[in-house]
RODO-2510 file (C-alpha; in nm, 4 decimals, decimal comma):
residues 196
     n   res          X          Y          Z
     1     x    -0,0052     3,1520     1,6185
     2     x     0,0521     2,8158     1,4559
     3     x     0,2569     2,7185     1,2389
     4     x     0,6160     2,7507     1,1237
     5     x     0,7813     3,0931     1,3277
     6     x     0,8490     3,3687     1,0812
     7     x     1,2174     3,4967     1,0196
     8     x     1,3234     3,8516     1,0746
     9     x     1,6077     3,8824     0,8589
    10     x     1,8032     4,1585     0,8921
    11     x     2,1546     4,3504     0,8582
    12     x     2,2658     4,6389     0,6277
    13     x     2,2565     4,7156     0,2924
    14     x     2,5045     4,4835     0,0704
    15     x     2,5799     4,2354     0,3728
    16     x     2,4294     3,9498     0,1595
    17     x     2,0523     3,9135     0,2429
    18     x     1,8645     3,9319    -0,0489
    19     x     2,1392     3,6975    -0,2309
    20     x     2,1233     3,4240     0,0999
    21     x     1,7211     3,4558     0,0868
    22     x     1,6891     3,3885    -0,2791
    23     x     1,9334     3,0768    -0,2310
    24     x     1,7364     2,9452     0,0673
    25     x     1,3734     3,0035    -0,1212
    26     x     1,5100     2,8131    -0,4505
    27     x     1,6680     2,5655    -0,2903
    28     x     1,3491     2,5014    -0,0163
    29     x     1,0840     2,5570    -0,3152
    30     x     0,7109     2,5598    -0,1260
    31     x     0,8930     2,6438     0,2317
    32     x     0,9311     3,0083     0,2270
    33     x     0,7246     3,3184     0,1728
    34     x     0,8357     3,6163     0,1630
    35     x     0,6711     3,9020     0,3107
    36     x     0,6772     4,1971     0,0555
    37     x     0,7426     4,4593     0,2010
    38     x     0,5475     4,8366     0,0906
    39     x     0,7850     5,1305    -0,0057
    40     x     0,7890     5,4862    -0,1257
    41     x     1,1040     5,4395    -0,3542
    42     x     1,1071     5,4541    -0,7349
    43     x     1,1684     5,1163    -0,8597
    44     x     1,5001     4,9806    -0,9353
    45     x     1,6228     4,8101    -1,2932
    46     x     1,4242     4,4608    -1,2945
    47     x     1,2569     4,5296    -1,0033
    48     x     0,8685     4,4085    -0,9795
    49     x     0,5902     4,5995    -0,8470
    50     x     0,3985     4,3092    -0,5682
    51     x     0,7294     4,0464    -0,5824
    52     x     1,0235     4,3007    -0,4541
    53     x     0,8246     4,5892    -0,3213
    54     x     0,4727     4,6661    -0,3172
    55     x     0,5315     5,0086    -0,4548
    56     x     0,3320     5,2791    -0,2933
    57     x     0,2863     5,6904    -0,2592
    58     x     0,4037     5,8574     0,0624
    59     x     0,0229     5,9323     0,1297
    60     x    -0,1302     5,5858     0,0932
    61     x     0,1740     5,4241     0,2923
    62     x     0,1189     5,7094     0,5831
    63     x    -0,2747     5,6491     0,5706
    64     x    -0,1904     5,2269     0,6135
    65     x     0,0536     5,3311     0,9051
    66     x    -0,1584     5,5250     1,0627
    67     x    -0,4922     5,3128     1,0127
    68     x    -0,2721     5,0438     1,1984
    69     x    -0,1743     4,8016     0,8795
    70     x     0,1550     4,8272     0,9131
    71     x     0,4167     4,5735     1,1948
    72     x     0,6975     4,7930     1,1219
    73     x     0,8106     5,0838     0,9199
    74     x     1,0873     5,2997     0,9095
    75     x     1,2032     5,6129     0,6829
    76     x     1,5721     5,6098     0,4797
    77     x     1,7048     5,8800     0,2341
    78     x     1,4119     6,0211     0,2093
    79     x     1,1369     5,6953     0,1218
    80     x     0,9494     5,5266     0,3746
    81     x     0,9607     5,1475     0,3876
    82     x     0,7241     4,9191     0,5935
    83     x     0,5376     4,5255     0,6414
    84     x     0,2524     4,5542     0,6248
    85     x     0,0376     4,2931     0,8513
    86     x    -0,1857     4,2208     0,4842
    87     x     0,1856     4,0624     0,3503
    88     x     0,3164     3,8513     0,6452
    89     x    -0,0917     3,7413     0,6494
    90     x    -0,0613     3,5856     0,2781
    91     x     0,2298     3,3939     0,3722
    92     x     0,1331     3,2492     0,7035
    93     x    -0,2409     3,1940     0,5198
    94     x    -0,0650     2,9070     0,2530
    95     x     0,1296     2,7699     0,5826
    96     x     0,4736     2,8698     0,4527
    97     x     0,7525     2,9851     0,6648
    98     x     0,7563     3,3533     0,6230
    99     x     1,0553     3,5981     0,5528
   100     x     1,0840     3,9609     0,6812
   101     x     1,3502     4,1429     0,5336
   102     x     1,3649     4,4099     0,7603
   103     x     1,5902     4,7150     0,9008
   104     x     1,6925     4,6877     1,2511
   105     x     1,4480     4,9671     1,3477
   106     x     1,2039     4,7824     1,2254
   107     x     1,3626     4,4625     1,4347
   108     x     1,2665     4,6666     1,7768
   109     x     0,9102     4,7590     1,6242
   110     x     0,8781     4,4102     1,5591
   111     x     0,9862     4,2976     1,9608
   112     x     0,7043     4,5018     2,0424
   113     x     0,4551     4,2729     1,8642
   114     x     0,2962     3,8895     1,9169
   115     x     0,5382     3,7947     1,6290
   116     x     0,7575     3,5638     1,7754
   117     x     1,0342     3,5260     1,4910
   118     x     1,3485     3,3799     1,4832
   119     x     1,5761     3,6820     1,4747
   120     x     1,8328     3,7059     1,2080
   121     x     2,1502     3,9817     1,1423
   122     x     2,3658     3,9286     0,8232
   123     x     2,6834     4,1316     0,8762
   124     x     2,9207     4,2068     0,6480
   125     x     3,3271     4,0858     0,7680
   126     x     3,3905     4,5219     0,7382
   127     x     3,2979     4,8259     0,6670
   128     x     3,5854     4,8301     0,3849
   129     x     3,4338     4,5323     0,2207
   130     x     3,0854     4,6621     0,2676
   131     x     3,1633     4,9592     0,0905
   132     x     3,3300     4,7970    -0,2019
   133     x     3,0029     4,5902    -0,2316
   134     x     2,7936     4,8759    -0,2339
   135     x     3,0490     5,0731    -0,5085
   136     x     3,0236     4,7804    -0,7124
   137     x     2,6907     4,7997    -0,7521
   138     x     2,7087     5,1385    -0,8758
   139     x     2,3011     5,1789    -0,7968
   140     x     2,3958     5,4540    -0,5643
   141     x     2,4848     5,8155    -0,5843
   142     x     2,7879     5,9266    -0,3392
   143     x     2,5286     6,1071    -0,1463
   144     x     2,2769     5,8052    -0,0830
   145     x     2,6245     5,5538    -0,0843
   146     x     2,7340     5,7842     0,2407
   147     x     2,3707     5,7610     0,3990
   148     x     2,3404     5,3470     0,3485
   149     x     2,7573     5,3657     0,5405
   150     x     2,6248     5,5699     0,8228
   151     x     2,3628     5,3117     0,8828
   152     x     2,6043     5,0005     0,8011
   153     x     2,7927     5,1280     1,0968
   154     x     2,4915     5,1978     1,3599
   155     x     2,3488     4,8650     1,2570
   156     x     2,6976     4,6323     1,2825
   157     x     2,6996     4,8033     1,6378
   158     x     2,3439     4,7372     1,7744
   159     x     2,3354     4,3876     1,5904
   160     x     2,5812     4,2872     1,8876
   161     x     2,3848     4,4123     2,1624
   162     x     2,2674     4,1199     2,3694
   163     x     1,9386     3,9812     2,3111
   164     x     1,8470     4,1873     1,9889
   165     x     1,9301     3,9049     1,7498
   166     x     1,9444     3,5021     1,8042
   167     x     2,2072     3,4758     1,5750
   168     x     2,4548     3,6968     1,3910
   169     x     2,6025     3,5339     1,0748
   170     x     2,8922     3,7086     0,9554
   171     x     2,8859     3,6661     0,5999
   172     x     3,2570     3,6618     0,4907
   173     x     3,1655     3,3322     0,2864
   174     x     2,8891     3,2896     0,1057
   175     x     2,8811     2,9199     0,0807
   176     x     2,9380     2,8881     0,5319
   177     x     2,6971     3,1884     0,5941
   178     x     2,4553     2,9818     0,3451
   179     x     2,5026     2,6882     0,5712
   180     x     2,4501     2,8335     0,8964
   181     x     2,1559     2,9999     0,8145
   182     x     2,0100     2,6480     0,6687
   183     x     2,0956     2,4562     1,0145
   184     x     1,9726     2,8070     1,2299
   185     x     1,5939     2,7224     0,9959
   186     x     1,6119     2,3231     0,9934
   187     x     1,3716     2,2773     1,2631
   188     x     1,1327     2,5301     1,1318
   189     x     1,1433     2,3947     0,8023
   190     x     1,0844     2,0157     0,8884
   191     x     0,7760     2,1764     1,0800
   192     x     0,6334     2,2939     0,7671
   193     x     0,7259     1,9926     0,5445
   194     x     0,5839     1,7625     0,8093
   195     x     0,2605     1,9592     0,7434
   196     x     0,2313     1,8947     0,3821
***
């Protein structure tokens, strides 16, 4: 594959991706693409249906996952989530660097694949200041709060298993975790300024 590498992001729930990948796509305007990824979750407040989520039935996802259409996918609290190879396709088609915001089962599904990414965990300083993050939100019930802690924990432990990511930012600043992910990208994005 030509091109710019794509960028697994990944990392748990209220460590600071979406915030760091909105910053890096205004900032590098005509760099980035993200992939949008399919789910079977209700929307959120201000969420889009195509720009944050395609959002999908259970049956229709299951029939793309099983028809092959899908890199990755993975179930939580009950909704499925998933990339579909259609998404990371639209990106790489307009020659823009593309972003996978993904889980990190979806990281192994994806080591399985031709991908070749650049491998990205956001981690939160602690599971104390994780969960204040999450309460603050106040998008969660206790129930679904407890489920998105569980999996905090399992993925803060397999994020430092060697060789799963190429770089874990801990993201106890937000203006030095911006940083370091802009110098981890710099290469990749002269690449696909270079080709404009």
């Amino acid at each position: 594959m030509s091109g710019p590498r794509p960028v697994v992001l990944s990392g748990p729930s209220g460590a600071g991706k979406s915030t760091l990948m909105k910053r890096l796509m205004n900032e590098h305007e005509g760099i980035f693409g993200f992939s949008v990824s399919h789910t079977t979750r209700n929307p959120r407040p201000g969420e889009e249906d195509g720009k944050d989520y395609h959002f999908t039935t259970k049956e229709a996802m299951q029939e793309g996952i099983d028809n092959g259409e899908f890199i990755e996918n993975a179930e939580f609290s009950g909704n499925m989530y998933g990339t579909s190879k259609a998404a990371i396709q639209d990106v790489l088609a307009r020659n823009l660097m593309c972003i996978l915001d993904v889980d990190i089962q979806g990281v192994k599904r994806i080591k399985e694949t031709d991908l070749n990414p650049i491998y990205i965990s956001i981690q939160p300083p602690s599971m104390e200041i994780l969960e204040k993050r999450l309460r603050d939100r106040q998008t969660e019930t206790e129930e679904s709060l407890q489920k998105r802690l569980e999996a905090a924990r399992i993925d803060m432990e397999l994020s430092n298993e060697p060789g799963v990511f190429d770089v874990v930012i801990v993201n106890d600043d937000l203006e030095r975790a911006y940083e370091e992910l802009k110098d981890i990208l710099s290469d990749e994005i002269q690449k696909v300024q270079e080709a404009q």
